[in-house]
N, C-alpha and C positions, 0 to 999 in steps of 0.2 A: 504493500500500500504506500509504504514512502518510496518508491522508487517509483511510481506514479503520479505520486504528487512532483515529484522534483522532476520526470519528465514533460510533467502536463507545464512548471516553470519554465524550464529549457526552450518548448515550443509555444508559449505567449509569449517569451522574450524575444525568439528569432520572427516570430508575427511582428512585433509588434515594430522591431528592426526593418522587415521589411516594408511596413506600411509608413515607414519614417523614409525609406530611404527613395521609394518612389514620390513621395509627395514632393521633397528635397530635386527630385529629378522634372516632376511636372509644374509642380506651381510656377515658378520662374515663367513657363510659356502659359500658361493662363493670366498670371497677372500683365503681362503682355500683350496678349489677345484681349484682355479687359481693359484693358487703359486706349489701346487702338479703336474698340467699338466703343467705348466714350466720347474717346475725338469724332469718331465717324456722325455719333447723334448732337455732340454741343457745334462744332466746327462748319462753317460756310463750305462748300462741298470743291470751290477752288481751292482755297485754303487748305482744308485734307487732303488733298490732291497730293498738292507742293510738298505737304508735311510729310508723306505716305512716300514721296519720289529722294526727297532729300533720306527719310530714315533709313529707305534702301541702297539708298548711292553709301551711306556710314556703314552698312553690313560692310557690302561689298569693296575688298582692297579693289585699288591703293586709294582710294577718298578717305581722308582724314576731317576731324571737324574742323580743323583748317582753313580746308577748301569747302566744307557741306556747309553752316552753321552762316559764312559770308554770304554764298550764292541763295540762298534761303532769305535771310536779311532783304539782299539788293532786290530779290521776287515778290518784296512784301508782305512776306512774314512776321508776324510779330518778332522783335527781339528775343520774349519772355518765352517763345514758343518755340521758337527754332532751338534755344540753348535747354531750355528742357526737354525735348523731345530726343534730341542725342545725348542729353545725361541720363536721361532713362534710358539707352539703349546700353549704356554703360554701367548704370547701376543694377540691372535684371541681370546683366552677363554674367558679373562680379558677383551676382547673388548664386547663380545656377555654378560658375567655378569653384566658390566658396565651399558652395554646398557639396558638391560633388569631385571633388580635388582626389580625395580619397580613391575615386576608383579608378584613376589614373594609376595608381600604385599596383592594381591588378593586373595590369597591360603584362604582358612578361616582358623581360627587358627593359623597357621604358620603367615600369614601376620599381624596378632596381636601382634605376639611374635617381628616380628623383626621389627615392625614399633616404638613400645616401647622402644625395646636395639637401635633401628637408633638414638630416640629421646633423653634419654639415654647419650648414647657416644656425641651424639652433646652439650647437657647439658656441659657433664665431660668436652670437648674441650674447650666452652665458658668458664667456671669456672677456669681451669688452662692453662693458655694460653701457658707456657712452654711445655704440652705437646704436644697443638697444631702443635710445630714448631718442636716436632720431629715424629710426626706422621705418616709423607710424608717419612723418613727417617726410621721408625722403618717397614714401610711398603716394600719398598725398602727390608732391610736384610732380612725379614721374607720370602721373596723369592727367596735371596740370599742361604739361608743355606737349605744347600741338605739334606732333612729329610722329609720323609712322611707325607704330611699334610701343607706342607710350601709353596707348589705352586701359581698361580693364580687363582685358587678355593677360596681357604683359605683367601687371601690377598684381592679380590677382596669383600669377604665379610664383612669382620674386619673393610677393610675399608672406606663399606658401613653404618656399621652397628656403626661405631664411629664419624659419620658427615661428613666426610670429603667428598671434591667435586670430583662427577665422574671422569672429566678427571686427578685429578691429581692421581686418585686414578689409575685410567690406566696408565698414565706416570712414576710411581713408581712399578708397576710390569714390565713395560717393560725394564725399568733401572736396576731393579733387575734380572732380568730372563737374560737379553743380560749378566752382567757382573757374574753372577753363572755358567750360563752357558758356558762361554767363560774360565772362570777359569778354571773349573771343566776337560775342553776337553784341552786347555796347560799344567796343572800339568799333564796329565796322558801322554800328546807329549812329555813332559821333560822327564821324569821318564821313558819312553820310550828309548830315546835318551842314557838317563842315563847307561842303561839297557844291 
């Protein structure tokens, strides 16, 4: 009878694992797909258009918010809309890597590689505590500066792969991404204004 009891534990714990770890793998694209059919019902249907063509030109390399976030802007997009719109695409990402970092480590090979560099960077972080405390911080800018490769892909791995804790490692793309991207769409309003 206890060895029933303790398997009927075993198998709600591994249930309950797996209903954590798909949710972790879906919601990311629901909350996605929910914020995009909110724009599609509150939004002027030009307006979603542009929003819908620039968030896809940001999937797809080599458009950078760089380049997507200005031409958006000069098309008469709100400021507030264009920079949000790609910090969201950046903040979902960051949340589905966060989430799901872990089963990269599955991969064979590959999950070798970065379970080593995870272990690694965590080492480096204990050993010099000073970098620790800018870690959160250099992860932050690294999504701040608008350059190929600097996004919540990149960041989300770095900051995986250097110890640091999941969420804060989500809490520094999203801080980064809102204030890049929010930059990036006022300089080009100003300059506009300017103009």
């Amino acid at each position: 009878m206890d060895l029933l009891l303790k398997l009927k534990r075993v198998q709600d714990h591994i249930l309950r694992g797996s209903m954590s770890a798909l949710i972790k793998f879906v919601l990311p694209f629901h909350i996605a797909a929910g914020v995009i059919f909110i724009m599609y019902l509150t939004l002027d249907e030009g307006i979603f258009a542009k929003v819908i063509v620039m968030m896809t030109a940001y999937v797809i390399p080599p458009a950078g918010k760089e380049s997507v976030i200005p031409i958006a802007v000069v098309a008469d997009v709100h400021p507030a809309l264009a920079a949000s719109s790609i910090a969201f695409i950046d903040i979902v990402t960051a949340l589905f890597l966060v989430w799901n970092f872990d089963h990269l480590k599955r991969v064979p090979v590959l999950g070798e590689t970065i379970a080593n560099m995870e272990r690694r960077g965590g080492i480096l972080l204990e050993e010099h505590s000073r970098m620790r405390r800018f870690a959160f911080t250099g992860i932050v800018i690294l999504v701040i500066i608008p350059f190929q490769g600097t996004g919540a892909v990149m960041a989300s791995i770095i900051g995986r792969i250097i110890g640091m804790n999941p969420y804060k490692v989500f809490i520094a793309i999203t801080i980064g991404a809102l204030v890049g991207c929010f930059a990036i769409a006022y300089f080009i309003d100003v300059i506009m204004l300017l103009v």
